[in-house]
C-alpha positions in Angstrom: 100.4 194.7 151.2 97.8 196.8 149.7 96.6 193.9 147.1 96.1 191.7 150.7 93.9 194.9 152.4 92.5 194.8 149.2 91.3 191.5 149.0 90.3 191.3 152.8 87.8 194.4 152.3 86.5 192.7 149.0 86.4 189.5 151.6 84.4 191.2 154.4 81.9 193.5 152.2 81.1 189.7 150.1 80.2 188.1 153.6 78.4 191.2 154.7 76.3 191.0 151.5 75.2 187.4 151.7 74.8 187.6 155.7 72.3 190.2 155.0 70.5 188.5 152.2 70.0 186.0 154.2 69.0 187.4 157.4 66.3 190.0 155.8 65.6 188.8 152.6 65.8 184.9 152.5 65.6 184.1 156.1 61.9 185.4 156.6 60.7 183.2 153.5 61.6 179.9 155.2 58.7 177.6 154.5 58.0 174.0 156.4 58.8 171.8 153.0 55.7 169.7 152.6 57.0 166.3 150.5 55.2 165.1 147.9 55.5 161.4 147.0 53.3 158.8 144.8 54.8 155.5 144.4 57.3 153.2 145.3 58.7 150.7 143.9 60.6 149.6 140.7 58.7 151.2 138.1 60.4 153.5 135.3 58.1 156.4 135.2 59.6 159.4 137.7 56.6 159.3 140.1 57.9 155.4 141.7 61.2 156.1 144.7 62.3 152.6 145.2 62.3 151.2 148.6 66.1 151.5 149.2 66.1 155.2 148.1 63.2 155.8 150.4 64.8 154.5 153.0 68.2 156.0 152.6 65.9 159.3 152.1 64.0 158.9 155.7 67.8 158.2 157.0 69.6 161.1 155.9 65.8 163.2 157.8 66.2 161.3 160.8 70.5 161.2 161.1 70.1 165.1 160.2 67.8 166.0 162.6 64.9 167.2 160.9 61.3 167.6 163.0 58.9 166.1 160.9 55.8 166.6 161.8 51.8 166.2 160.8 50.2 167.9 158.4 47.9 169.0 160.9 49.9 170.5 163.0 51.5 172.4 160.2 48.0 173.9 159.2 47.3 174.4 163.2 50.7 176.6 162.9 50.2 178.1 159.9 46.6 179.5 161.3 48.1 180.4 164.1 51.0 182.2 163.2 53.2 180.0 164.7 57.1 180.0 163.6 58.5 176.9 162.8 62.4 176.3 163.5 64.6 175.4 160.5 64.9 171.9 159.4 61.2 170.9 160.0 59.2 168.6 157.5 55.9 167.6 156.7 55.7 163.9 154.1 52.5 163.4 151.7 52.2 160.8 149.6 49.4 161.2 146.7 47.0 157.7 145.4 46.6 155.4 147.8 48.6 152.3 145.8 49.3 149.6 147.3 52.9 149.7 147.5 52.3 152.4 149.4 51.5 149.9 152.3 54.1 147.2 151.3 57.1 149.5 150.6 56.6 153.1 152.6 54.7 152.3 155.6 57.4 150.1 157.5 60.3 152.7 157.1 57.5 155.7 158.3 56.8 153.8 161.2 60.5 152.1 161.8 61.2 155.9 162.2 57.9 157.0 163.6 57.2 159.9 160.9 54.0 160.9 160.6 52.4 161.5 157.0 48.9 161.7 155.7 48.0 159.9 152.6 45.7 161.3 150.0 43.7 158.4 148.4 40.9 158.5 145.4 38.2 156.7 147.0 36.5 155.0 143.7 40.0 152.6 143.4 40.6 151.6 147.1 39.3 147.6 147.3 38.6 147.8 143.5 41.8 148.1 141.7 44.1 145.9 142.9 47.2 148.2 142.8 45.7 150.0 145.2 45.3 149.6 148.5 42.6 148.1 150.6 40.3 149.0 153.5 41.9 146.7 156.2 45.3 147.8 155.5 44.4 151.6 155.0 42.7 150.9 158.8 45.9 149.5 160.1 47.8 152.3 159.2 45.8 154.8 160.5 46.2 153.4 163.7 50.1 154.2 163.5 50.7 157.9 163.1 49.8 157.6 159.2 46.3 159.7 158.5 44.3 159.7 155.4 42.4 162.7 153.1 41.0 163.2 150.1 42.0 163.2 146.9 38.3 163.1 145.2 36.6 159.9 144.3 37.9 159.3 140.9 41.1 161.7 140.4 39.1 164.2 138.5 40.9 167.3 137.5 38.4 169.8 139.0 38.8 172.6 137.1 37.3 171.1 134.1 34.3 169.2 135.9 31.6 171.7 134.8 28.4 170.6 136.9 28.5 171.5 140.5 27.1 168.4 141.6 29.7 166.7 140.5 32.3 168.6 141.5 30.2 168.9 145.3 30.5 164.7 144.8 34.0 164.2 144.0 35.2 166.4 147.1 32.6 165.8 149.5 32.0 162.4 148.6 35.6 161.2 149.0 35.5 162.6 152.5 32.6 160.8 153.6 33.9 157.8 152.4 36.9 157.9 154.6 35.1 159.2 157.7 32.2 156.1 157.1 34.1 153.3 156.5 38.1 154.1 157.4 36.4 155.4 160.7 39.1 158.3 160.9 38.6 161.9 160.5 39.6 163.1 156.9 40.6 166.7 157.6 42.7 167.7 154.2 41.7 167.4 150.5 44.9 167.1 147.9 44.3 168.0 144.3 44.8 165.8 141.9 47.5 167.0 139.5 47.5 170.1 141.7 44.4 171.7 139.8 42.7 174.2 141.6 40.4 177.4 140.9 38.6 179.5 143.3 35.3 177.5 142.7 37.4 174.4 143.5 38.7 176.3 146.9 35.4 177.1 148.1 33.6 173.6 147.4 36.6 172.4 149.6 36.0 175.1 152.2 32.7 174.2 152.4 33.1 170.2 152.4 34.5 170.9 155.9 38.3 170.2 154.8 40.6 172.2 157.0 43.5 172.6 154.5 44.3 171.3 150.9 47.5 170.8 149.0 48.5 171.4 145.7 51.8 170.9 143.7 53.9 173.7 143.1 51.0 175.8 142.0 49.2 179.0 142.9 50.2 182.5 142.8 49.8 183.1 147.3 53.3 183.1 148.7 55.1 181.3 151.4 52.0 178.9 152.2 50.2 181.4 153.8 47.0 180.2 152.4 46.2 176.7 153.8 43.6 175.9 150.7 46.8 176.2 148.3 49.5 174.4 150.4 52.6 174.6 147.7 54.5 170.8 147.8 57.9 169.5 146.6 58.1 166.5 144.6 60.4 164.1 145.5 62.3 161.5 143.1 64.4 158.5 143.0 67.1 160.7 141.5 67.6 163.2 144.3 68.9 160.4 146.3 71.8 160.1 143.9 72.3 163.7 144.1 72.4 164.9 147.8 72.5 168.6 147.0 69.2 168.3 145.5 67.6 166.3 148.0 69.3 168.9 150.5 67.5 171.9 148.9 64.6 170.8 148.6 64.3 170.3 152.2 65.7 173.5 152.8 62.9 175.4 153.0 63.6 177.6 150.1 63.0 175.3 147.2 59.8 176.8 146.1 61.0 180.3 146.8 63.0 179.9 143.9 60.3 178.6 141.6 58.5 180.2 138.9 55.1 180.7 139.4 52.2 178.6 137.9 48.6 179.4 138.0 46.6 176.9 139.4 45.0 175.6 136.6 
């Protein structure tokens, strides 16, 4: 009798324990999980998801009943102090290639998710794996928008002149806005590099909020110029605990930290 008390205090003082790690410690660190995807496809390299695994991927969002929502009405939150209910998610896909169009874009809009696609101007309609102008404009007219990702995937922290560094982030912008005809309201790093020079040239380009990968020292995505992303994979449909977690909310909570350069 006393080994069964004993085991049901031990019980109740473990559930006591995790209920209030999670109420006070993890609860309050919830963060929207921003997605981060590049290709699709069957290519061998980690960045492609093929199209089944996508799919089955934007499935198990929808069946589960996960919010996604824009980017910019994450940012809008975020400025505005605005809590977000569990199980809400924001999808980013980084390039502009062209399978982009022919693979991703009919499952976002079979399931009407919004997602804002960060392209490098210098390679849309001359590089024909990416994509071009008229299907980039037919996107944008369902629920997909587009932002900047420089002209020529520069790694900023190591361009030296401020001109060019003022051309690669301004210049991409303008590009979008003239000839897309669509407002181009967040930058993405490429490769996630960032310094504060970096920052401010986007600040001052007129971007309202850039993403990164999993870099950057400011916690919980407080700071909209260093938006923290989760990189999704063909594998973590095949293992659906990891594709769980890192729509959790917690993922990058859990994460070492990496400067952002």
């Amino acid at each position: 009798m006393k080994i069964i008390k004993r085991l049901l205090v031990a019980i109740t003082t473990f559930f006591i324990i995790v209920s209030a790690f999670y109420f006070f410690w993890l609860s309050p660190r919830y963060v929207v999980p921003i997605l981060m995807y590049h290709r699709f496809g069957y290519g061998e390299n980690n960045l492609f998801v093929t199209p089944e695994n996508f799919k089955r991927q934007m499935v198990y969002i929808k069946g589960n009943g996960y919010d996604v929502i824009s980017l910019d009405e994450l940012v809008d939150g975020i400025r505005n102090n605005r809590r977000f209910k569990h199980k809400t998610v924001v999808i980013t896909i980084d390039d502009g290639y062209r399978d982009n169009y022919s693979y991703a874009y009919p499952i976002l809009k079979k399931y009407n998710f919004p997602a804002t696609i960060f392209i490098a101007t210098n390679f849309i309609g001359n590089n024909k794996d990416f994509m071009s102008l008229d299907k980039i404009k037919a996107m944008s007219k369902n629920g997909i928008s587009f932002g900047g990702h420089t002209k020529s995937h520069a790694y900023l922290p190591s361009v030296g002149e401020k001109t060019v560094l003022w051309s690669e982030i301004k210049g991409c912008k303008e590009f979008i806005e003239e000839k897309i005809g669509v407002d181009a309201d967040y930058f993405c790093y490429p490769t996630g590099g960032f310094n504060e020079e970096v920052k401010a040239t986007v600040r001052k380009a007129e971007y309202k909020g850039a993403c990164a990968t999993n870099r950057g020292f400011v916690e919980l995505n407080k700071d909209v110029y260093e938006l923290k992303r989760v990189k999704i994979t063909n594998s973590d449909t095949n293992k659906p605990f990891s594709f769980w977690a890192k729509l959790s909310g917690y993922y990058n909570v859990f994460r070492s930290k990496k400067r952002g350069y």
